[in-house]
C-alpha positions in Angstrom: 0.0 0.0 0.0 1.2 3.5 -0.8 2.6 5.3 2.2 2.9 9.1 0.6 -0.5 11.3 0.1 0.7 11.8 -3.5 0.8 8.4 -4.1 -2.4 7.7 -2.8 -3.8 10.0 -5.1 -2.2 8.6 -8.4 -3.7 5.9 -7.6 -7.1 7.7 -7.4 -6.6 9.1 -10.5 -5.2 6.1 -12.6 -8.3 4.3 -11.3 -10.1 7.1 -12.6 -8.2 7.4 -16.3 -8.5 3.7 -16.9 -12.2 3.1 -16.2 -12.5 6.3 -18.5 -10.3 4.6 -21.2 -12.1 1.4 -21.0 -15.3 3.3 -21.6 -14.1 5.3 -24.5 -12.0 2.4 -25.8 -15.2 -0.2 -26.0 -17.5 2.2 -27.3 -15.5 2.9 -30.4 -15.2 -1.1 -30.9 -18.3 -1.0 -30.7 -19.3 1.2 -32.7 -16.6 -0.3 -35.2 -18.9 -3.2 -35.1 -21.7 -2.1 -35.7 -20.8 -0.1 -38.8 -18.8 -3.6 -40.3 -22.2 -5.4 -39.6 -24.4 -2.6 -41.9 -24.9 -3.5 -45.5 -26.5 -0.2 -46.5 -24.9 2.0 -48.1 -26.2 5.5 -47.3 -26.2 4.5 -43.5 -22.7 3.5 -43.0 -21.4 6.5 -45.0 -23.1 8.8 -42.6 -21.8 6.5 -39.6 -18.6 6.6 -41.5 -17.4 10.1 -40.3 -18.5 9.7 -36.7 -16.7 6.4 -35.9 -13.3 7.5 -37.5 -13.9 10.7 -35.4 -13.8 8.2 -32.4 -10.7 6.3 -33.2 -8.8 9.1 -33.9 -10.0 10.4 -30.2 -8.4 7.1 -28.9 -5.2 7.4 -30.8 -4.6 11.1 -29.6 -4.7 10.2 -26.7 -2.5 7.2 -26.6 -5.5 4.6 -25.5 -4.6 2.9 -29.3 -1.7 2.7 -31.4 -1.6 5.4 -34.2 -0.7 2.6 -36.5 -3.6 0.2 -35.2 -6.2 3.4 -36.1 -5.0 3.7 -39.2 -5.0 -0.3 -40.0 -9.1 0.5 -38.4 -9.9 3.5 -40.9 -9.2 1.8 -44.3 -10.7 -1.5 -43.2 -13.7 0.4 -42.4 -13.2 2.5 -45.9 -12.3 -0.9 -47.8 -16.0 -2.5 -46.5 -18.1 1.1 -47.6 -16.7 0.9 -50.8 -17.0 -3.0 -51.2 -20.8 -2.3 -50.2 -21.1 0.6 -52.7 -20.0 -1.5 -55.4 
């Protein structure tokens, strides 16, 4: 157990950072998953923007690997474009 008052409240506060993370990270996969799972068109273009928005969040701010978001967007941009054909 931590003995200073600073440590005590980095503890506090990493608690606090990684239930935020986990909140923010599985909304965006989930969200990932939904817009894979659409076959319309016109409905995952307009989901499309909002979604990339998110994983872009996540890689800012170091919760994903920059790489890993960019492996995330073209998938997603492969599968519109393979539904608008």
């Amino acid at each position: 157990m931590a003995n200073h008052k600073s440590a005590l409240k980095r503890i506090r506060r990493n608690e606090a950072a990684r239930l935020r993370n986990r909140y923010q990270h599985k909304t965006a996969r989930n969200a990932v998953r939904k817009l894979r799972a659409l076959e319309n068109v016109e409905e995952a273009r307009a989901l499309f923007p909002k979604v990339v928005s998110m994983i872009d969040k996540l890689a800012k701010r170091n919760i994903i690997h920059a790489n890993k978001a960019a492996n995330l967007k073209s998938s997603l941009a492969k599968h519109i474009n393979k539904l608008a054909k």
